[in-house]
N, CA, C and O atoms as a Tinker XYZ file with bonds, in Angstrom:
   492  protein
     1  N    -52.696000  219.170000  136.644000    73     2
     2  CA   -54.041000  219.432000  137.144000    64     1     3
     3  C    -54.966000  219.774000  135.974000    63     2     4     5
     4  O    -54.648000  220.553000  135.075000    81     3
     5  N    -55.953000  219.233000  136.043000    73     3     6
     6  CA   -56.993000  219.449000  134.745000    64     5     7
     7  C    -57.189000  220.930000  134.797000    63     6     8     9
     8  O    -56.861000  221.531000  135.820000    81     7
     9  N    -57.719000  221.596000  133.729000    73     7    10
    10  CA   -58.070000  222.641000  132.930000    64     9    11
    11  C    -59.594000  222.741000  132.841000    63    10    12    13
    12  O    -59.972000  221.588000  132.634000    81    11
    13  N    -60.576000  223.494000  132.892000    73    11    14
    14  CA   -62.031000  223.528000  132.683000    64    13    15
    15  C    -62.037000  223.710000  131.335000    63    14    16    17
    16  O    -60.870000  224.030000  131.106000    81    15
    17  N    -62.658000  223.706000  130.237000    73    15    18
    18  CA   -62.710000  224.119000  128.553000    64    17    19
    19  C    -63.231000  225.725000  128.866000    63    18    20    21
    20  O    -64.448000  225.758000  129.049000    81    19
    21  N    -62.691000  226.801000  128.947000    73    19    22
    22  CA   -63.487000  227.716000  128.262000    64    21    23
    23  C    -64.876000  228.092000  127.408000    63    22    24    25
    24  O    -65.560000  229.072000  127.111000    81    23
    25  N    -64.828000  226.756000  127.233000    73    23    26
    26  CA   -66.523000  226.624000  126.315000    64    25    27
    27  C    -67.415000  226.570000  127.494000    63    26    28    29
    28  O    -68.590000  226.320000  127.228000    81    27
    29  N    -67.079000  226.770000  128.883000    73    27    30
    30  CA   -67.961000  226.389000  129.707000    64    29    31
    31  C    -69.314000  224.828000  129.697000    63    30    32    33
    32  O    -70.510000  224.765000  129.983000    81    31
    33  N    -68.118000  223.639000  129.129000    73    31    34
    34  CA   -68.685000  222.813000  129.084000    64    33    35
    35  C    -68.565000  221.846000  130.533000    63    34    36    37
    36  O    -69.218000  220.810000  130.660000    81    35
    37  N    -67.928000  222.197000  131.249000    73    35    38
    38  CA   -67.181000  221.859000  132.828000    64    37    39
    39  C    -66.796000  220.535000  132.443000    63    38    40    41
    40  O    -67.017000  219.682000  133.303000    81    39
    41  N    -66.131000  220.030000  131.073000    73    39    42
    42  CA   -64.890000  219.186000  131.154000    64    41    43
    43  C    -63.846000  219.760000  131.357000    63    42    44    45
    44  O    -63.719000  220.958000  131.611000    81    43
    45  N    -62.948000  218.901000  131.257000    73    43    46
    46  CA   -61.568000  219.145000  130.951000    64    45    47
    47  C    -61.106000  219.433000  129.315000    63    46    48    49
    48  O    -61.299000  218.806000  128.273000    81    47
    49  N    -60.310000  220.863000  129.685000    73    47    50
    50  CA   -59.812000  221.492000  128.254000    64    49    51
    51  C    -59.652000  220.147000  126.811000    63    50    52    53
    52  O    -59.990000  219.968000  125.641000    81    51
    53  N    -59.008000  219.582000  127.774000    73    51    54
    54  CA   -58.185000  218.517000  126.763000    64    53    55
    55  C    -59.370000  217.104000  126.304000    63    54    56    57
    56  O    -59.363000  216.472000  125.247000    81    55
    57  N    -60.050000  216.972000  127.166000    73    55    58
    58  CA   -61.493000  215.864000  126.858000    64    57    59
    59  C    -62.028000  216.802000  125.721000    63    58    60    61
    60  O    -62.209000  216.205000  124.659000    81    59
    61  N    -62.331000  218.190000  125.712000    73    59    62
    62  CA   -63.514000  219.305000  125.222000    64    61    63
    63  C    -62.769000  219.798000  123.870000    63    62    64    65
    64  O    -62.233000  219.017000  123.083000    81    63
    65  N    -62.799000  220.806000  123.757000    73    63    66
    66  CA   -62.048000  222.068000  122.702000    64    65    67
    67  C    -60.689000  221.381000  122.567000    63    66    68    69
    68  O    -60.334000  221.231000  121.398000    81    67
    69  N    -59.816000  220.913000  123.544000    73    67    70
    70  CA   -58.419000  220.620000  123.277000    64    69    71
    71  C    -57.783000  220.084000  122.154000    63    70    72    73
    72  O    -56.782000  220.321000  121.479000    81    71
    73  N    -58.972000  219.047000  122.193000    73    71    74
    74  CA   -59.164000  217.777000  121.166000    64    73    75
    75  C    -59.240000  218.307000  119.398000    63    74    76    77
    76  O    -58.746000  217.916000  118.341000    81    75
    77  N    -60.149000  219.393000  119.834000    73    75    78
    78  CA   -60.377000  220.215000  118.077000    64    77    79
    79  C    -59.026000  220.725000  117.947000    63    78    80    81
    80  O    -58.296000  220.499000  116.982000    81    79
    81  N    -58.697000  221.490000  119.056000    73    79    82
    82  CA   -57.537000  222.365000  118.553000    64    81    83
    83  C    -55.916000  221.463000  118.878000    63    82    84    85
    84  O    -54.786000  221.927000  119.031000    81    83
    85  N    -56.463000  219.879000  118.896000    73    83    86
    86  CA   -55.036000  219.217000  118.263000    64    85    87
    87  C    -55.550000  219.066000  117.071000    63    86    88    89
    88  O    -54.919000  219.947000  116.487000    81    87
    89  N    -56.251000  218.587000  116.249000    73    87    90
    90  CA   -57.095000  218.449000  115.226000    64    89    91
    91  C    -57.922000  217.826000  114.925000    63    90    92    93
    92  O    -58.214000  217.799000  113.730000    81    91
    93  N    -58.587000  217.131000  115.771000    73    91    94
    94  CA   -59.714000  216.084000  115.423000    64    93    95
    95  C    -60.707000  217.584000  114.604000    63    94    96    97
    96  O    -60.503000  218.787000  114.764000    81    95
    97  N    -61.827000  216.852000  113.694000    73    95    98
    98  CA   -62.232000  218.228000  113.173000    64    97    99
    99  C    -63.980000  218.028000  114.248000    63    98   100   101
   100  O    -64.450000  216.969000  114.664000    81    99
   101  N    -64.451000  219.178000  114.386000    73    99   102
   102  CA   -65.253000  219.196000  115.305000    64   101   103
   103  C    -66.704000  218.509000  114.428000    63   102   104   105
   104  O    -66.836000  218.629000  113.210000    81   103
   105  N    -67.564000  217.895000  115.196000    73   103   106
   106  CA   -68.774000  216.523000  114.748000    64   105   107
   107  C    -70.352000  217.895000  113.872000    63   106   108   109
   108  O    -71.167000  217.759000  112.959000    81   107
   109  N    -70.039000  218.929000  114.756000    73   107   110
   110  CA   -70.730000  219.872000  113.910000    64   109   111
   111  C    -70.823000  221.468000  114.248000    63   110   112   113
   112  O    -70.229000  222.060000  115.149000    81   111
   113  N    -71.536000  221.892000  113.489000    73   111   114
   114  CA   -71.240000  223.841000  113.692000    64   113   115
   115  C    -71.350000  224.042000  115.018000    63   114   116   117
   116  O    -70.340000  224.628000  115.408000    81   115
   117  N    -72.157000  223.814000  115.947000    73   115   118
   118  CA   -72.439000  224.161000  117.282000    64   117   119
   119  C    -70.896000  223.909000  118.498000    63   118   120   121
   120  O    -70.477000  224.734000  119.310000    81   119
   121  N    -70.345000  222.495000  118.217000    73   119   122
   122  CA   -69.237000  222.320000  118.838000    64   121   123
   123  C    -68.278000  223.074000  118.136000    63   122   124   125
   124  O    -67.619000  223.817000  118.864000    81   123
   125  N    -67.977000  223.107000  116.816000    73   123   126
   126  CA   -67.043000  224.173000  115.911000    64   125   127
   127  C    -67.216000  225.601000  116.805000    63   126   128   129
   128  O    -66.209000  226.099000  117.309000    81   127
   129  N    -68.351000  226.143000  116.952000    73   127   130
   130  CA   -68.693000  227.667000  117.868000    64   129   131
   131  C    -68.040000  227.687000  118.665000    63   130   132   133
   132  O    -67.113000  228.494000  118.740000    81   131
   133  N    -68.357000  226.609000  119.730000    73   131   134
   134  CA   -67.823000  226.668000  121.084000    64   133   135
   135  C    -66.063000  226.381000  120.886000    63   134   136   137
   136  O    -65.179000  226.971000  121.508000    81   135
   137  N    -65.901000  225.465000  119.994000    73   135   138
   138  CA   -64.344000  225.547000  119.948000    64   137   139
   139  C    -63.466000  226.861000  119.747000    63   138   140   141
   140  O    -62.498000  227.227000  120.414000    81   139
   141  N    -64.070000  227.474000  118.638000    73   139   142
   142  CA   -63.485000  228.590000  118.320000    64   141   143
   143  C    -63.707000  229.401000  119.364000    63   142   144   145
   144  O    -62.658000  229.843000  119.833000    81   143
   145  N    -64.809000  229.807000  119.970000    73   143   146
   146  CA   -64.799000  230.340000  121.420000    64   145   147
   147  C    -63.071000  229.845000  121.743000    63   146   148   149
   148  O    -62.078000  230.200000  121.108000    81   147
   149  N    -63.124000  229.150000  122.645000    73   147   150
   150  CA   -61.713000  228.616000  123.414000    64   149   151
   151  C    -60.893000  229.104000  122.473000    63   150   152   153
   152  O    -60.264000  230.114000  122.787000    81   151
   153  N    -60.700000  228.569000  121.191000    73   151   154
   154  CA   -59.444000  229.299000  120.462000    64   153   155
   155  C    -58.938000  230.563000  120.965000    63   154   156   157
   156  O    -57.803000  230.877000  121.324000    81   155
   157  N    -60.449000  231.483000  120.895000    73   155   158
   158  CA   -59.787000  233.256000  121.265000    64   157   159
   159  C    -59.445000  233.050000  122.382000    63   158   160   161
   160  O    -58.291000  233.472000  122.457000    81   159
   161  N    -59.862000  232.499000  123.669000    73   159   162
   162  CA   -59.465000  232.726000  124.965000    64   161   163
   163  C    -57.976000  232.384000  124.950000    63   162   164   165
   164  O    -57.097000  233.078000  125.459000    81   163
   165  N    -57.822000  231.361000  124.376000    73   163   166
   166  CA   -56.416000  230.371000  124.474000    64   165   167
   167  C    -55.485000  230.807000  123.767000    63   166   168   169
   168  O    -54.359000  230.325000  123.891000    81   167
   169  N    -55.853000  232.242000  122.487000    73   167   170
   170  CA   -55.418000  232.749000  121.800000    64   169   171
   171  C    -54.167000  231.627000  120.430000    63   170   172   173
   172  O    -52.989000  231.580000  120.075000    81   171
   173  N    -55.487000  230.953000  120.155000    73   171   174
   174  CA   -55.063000  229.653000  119.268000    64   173   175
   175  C    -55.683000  230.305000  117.712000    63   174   176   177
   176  O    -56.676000  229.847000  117.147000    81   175
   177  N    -55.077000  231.145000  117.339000    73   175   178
   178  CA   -55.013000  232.487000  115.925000    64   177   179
   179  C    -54.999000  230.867000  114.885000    63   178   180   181
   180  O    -55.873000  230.486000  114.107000    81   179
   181  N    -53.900000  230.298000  115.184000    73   179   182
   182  CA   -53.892000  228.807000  113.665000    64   181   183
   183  C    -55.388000  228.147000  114.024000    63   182   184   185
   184  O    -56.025000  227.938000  112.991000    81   183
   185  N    -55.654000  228.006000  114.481000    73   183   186
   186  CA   -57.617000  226.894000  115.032000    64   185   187
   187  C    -57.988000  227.897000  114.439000    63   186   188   189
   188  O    -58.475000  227.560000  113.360000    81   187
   189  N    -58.016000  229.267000  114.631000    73   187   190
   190  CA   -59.125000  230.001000  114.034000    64   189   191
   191  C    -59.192000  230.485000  112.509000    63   190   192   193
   192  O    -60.234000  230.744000  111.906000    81   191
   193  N    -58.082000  230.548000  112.068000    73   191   194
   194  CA   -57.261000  230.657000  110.175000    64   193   195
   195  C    -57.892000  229.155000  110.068000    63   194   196   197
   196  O    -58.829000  229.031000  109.280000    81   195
   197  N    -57.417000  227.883000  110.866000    73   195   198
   198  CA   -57.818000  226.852000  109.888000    64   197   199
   199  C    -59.504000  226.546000  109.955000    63   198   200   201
   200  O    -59.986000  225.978000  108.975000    81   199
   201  N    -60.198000  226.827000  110.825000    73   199   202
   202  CA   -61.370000  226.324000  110.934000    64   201   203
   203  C    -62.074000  227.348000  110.468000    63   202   204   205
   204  O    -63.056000  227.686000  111.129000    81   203
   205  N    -61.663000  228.276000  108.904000    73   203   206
   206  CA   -62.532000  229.894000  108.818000    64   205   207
   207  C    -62.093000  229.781000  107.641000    63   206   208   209
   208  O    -60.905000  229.868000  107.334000    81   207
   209  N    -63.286000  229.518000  106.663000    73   207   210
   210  CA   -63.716000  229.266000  105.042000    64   209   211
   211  C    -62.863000  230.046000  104.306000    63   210   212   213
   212  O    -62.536000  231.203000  104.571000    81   211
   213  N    -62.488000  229.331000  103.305000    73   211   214
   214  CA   -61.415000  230.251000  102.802000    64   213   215
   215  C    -61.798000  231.344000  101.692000    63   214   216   217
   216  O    -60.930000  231.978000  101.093000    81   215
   217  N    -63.179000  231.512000  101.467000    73   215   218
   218  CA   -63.592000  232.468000  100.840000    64   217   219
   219  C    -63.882000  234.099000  101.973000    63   218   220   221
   220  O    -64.240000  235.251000  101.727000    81   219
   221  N    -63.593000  233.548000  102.888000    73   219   222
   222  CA   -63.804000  235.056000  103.836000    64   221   223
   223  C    -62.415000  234.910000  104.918000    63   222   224   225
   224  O    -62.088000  235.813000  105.687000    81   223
   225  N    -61.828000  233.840000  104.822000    73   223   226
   226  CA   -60.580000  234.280000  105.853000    64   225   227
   227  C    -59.944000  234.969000  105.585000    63   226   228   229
   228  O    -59.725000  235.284000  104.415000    81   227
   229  N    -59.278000  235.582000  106.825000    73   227   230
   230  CA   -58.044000  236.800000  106.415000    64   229   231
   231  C    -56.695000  235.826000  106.715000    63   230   232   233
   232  O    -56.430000  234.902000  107.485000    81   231
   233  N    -55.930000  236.651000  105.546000    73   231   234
   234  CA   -54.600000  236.342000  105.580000    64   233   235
   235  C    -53.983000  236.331000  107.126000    63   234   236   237
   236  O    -52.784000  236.305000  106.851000    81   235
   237  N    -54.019000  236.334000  107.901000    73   235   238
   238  CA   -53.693000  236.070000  109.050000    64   237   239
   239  C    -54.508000  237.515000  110.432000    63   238   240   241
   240  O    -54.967000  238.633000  110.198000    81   239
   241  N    -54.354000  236.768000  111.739000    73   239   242
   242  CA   -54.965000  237.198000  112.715000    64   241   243
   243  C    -54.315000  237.707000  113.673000    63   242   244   245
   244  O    -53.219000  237.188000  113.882000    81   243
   245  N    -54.690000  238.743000  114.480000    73   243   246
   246  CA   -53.516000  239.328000  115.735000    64   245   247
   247  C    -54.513000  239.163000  116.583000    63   246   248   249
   248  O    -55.615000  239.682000  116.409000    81   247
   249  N    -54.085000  238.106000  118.006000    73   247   250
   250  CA   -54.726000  238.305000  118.889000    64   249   251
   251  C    -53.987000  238.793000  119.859000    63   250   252   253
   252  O    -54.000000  238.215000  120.946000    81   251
   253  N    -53.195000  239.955000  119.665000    73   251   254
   254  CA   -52.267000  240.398000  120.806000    64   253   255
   255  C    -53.074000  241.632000  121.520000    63   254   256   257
   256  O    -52.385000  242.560000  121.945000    81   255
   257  N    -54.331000  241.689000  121.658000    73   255   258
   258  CA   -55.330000  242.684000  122.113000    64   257   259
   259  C    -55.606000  242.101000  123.732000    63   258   260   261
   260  O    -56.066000  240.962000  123.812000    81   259
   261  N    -55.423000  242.612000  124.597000    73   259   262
   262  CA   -55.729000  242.048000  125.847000    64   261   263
   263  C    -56.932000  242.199000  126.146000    63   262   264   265
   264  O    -57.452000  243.182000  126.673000    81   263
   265  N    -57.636000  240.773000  125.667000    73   263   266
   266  CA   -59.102000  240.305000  126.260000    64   265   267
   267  C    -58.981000  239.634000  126.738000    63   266   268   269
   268  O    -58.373000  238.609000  126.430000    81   267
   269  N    -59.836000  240.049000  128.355000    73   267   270
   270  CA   -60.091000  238.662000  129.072000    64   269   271
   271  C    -61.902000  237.917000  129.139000    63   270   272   273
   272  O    -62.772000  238.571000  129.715000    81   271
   273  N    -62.097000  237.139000  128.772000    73   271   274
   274  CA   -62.958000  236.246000  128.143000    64   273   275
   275  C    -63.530000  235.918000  130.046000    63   274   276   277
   276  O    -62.995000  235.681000  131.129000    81   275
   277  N    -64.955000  236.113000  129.462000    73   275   278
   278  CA   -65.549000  235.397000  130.862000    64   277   279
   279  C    -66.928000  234.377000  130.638000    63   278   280   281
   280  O    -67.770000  233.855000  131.368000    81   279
   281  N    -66.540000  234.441000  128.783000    73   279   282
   282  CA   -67.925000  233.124000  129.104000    64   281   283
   283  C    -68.428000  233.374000  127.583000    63   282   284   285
   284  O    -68.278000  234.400000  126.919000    81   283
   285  N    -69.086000  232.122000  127.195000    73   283   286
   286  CA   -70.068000  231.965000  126.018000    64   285   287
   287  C    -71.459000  231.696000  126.093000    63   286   288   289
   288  O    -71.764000  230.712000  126.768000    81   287
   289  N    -72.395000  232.354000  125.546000    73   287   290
   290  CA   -73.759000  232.039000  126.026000    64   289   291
   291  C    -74.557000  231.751000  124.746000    63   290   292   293
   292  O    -74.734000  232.644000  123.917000    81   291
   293  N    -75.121000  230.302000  124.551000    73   291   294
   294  CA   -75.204000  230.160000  122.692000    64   293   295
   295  C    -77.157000  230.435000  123.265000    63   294   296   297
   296  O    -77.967000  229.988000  124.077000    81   295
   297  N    -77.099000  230.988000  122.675000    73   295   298
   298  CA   -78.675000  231.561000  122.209000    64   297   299
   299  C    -79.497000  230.799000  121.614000    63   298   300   301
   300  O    -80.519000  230.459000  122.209000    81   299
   301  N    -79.150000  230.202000  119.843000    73   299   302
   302  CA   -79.739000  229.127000  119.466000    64   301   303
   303  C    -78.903000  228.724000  118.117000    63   302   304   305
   304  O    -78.066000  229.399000  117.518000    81   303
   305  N    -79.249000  227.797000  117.913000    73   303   306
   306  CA   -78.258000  226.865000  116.979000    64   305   307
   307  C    -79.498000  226.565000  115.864000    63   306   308   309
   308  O    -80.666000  226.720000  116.221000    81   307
   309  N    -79.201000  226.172000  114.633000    73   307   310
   310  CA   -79.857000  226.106000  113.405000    64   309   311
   311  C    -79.304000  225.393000  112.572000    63   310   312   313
   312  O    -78.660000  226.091000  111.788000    81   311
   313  N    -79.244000  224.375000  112.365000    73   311   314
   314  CA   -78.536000  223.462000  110.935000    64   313   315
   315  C    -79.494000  222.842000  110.087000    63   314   316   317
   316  O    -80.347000  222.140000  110.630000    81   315
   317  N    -79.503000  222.950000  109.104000    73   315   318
   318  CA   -80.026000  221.898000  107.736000    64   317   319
   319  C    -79.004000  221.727000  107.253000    63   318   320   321
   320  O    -78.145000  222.600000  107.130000    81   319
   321  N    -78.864000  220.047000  106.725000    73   319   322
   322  CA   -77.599000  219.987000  105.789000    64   321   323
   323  C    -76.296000  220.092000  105.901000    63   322   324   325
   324  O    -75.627000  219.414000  106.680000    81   323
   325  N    -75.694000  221.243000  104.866000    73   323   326
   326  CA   -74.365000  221.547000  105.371000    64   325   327
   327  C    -74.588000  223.106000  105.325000    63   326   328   329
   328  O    -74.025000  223.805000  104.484000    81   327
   329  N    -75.303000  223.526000  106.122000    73   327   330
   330  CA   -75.344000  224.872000  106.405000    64   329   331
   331  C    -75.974000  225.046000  108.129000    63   330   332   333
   332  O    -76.823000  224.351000  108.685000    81   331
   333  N    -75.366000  225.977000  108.559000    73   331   334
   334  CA   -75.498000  226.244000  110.111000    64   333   335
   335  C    -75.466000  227.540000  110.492000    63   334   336   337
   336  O    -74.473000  228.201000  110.188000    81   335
   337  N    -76.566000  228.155000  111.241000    73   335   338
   338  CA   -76.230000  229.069000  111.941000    64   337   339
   339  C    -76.211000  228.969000  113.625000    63   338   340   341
   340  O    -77.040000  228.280000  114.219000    81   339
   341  N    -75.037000  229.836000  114.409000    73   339   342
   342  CA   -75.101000  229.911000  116.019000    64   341   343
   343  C    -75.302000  230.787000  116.134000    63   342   344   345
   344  O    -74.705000  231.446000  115.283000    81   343
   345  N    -76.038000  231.543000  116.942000    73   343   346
   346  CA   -76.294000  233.008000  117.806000    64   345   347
   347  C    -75.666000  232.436000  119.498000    63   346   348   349
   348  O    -75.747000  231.454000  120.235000    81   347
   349  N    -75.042000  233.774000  119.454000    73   347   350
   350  CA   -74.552000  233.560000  120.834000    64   349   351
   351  C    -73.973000  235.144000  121.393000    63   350   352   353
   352  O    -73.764000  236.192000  120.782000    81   351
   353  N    -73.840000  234.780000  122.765000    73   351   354
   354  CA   -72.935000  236.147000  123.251000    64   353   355
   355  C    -72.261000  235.848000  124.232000    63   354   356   357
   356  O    -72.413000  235.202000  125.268000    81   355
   357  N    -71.157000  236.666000  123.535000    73   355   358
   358  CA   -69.594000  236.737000  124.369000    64   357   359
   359  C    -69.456000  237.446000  125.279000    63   358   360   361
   360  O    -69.929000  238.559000  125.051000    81   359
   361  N    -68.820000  237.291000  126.679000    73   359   362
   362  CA   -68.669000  238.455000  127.787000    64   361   363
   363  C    -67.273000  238.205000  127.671000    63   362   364   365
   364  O    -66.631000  237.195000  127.382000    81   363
   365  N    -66.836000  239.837000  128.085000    73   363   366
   366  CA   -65.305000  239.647000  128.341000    64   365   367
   367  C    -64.918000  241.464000  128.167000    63   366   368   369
   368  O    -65.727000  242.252000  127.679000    81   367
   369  N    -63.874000  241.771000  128.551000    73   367   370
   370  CA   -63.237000  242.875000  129.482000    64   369   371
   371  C    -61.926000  243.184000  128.361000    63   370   372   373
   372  O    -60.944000  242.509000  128.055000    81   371
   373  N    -62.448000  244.618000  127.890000    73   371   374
   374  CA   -60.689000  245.028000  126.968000    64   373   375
   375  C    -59.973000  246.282000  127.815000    63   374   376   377
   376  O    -60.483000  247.401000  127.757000    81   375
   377  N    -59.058000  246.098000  128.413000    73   375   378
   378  CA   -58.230000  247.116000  129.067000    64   377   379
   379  C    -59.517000  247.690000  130.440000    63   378   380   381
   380  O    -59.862000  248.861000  130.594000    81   379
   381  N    -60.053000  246.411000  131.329000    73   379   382
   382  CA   -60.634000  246.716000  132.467000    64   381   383
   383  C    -62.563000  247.292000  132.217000    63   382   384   385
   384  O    -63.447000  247.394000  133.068000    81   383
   385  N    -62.614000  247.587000  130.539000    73   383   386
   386  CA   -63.408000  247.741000  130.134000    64   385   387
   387  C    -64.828000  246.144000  129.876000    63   386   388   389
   388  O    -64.564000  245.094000  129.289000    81   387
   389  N    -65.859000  246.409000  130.359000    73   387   390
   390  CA   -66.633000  245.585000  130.024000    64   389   391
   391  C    -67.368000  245.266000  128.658000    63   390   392   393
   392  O    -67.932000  246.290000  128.272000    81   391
   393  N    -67.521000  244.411000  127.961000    73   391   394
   394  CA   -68.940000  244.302000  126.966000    64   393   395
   395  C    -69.294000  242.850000  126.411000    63   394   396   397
   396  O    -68.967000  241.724000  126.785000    81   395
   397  N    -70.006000  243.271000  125.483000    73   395   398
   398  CA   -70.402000  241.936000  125.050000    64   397   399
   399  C    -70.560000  241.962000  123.816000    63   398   400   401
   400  O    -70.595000  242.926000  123.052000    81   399
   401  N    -70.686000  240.532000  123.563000    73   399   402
   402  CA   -70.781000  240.760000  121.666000    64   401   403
   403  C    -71.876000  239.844000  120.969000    63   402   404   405
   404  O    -71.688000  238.676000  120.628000    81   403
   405  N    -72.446000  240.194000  120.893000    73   403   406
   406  CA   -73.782000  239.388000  120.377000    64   405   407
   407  C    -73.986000  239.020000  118.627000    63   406   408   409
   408  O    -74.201000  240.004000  117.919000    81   407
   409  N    -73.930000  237.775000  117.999000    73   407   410
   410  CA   -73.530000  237.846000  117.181000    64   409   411
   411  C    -74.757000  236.401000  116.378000    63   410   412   413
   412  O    -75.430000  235.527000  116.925000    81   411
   413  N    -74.624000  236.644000  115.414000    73   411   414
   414  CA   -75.180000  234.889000  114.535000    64   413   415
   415  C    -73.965000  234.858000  113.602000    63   414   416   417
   416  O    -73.697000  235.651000  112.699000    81   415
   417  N    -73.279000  233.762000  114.010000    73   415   418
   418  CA   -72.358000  232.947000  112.681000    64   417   419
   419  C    -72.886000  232.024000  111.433000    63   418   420   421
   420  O    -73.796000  231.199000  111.514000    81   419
   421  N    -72.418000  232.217000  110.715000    73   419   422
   422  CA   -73.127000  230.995000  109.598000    64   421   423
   423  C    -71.606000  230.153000  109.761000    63   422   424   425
   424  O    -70.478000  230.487000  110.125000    81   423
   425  N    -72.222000  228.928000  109.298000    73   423   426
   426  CA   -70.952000  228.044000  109.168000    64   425   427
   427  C    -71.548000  227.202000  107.699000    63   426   428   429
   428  O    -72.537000  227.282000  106.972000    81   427
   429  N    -70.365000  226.420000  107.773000    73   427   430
   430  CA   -70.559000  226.226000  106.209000    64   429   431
   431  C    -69.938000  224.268000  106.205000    63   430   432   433
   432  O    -68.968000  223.916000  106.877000    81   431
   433  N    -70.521000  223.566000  105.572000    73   431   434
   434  CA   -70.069000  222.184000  105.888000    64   433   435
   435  C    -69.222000  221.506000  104.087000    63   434   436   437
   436  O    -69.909000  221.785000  103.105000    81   435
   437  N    -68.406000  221.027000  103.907000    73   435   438
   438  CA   -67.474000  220.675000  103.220000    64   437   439
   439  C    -66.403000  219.623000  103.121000    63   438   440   441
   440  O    -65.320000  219.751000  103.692000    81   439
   441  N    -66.648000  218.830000  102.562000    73   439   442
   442  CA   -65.609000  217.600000  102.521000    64   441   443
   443  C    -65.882000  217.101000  103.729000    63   442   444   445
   444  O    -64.772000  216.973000  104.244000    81   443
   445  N    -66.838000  216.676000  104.632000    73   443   446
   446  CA   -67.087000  216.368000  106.119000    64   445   447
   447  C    -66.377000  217.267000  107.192000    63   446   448   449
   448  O    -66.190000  217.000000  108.379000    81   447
   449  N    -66.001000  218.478000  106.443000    73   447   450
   450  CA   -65.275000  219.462000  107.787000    64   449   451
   451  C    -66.801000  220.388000  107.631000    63   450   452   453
   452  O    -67.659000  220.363000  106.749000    81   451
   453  N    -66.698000  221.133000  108.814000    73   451   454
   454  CA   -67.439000  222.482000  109.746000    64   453   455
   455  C    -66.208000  223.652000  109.432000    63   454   456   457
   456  O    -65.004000  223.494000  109.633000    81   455
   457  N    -66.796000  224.707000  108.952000    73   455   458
   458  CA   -65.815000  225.882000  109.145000    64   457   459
   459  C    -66.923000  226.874000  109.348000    63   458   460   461
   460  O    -68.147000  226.759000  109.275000    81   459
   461  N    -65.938000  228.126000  109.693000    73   459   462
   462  CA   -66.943000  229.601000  110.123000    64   461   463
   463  C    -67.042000  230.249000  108.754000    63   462   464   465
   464  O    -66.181000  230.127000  107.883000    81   463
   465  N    -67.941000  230.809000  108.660000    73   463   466
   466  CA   -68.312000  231.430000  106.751000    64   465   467
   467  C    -68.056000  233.268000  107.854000    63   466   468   469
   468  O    -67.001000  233.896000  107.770000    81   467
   469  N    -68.960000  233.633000  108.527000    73   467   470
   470  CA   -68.801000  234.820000  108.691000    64   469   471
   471  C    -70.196000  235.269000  109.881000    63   470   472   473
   472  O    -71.025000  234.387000  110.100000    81   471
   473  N    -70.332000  236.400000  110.460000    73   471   474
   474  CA   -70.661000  236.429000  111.590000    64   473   475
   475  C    -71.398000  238.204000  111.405000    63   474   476   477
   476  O    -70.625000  239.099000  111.065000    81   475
   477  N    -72.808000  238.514000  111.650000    73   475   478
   478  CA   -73.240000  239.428000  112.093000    64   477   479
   479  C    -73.501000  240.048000  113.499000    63   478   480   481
   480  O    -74.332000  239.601000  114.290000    81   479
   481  N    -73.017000  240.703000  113.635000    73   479   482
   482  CA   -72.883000  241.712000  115.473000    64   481   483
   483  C    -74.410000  242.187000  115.118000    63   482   484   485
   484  O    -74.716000  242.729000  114.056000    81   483
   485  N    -75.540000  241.819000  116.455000    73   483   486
   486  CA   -76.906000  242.412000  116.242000    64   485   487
   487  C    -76.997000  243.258000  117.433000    63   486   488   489
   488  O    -77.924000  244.053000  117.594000    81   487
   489  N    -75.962000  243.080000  118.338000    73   487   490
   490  CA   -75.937000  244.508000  119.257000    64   489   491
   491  C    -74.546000  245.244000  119.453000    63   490   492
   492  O    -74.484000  246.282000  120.113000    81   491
C-alpha cells in the first residue's frame, strides 16, 4: 500500500523523498529541505550525514529521541547560483510535549550536488 512522503507533498514516499534517500541527488535546495525533512521522520541519520557539507557535519547523528513529526511548513525559499536559503517550520511532539522549530537553512551547491551548510532557530 502506498506511503504519503512526509514532506507533505501527497505523493507517494517512494515517487517523492524515497527517491533522494535511495540516492538520486535532489534537483535543488528546496527539494533537498523537504527531503531531509522525511529523513528525520523516517529517521534516515545516513541521508542526513550524506546530504550535510562536510565543513559543518558531525561525525555522526542519534536520532533515538522520540519525535513524532506532524508536518513541514516552508516559509520561503531563496537561491542564486549555488547558494540557497529555506525558512521553514517544523511541528512535532517530544515525550507528548508540543513545539515547533522555526529555522532558515543555507545550503550550499557543489559538483552538481545540494547539501545543508547549517541552520539558524529564529524562534
Amino acid at each position: 500500500m502506498p506511503a504519503l512522503c512526509p514532506c507533505g507533498s501527497l505523493l507517494d514516499y517512494r515517487d517523492c523523498c524515497g527517491r533522494f534517500h535511495a540516492g538520486e541527488n535532489a534537483p535543488d535546495a528546496l527539494t533537498l529541505m523537504k527531503s531531509r525533512y522525511s529523513a528525520f521522520v523516517k529517521g534516515r541519520a545516513d541521508y542526513l550525514l550524506r546530504t550535510w557539507h562536510e565543513s559543518t557535519r558531525p561525525s555522526q547523528l542519534n536520532l533515538t529521541e522520540p519525535v513524532k513529526w506532524f508536518g513541514l511548513e516552508i516559509v520561503s525559499f531563496d537561491s542564486e547560483g549555488d547558494r540557497a536559503t529555506v525558512s521553514f517550520i517544523a511541528r512535532g511532539k517530544i515525550n507528548g510535549r508540543a513545539f515547533k522549530q522555526v529555522e532558515t537553512s543555507r545550503f550550499v551547491r557543489e559538483n552538481a550536488q545540494w547539501f545543508y551548510v547549517d541552520g539558524v532557530l529564529t524562534e
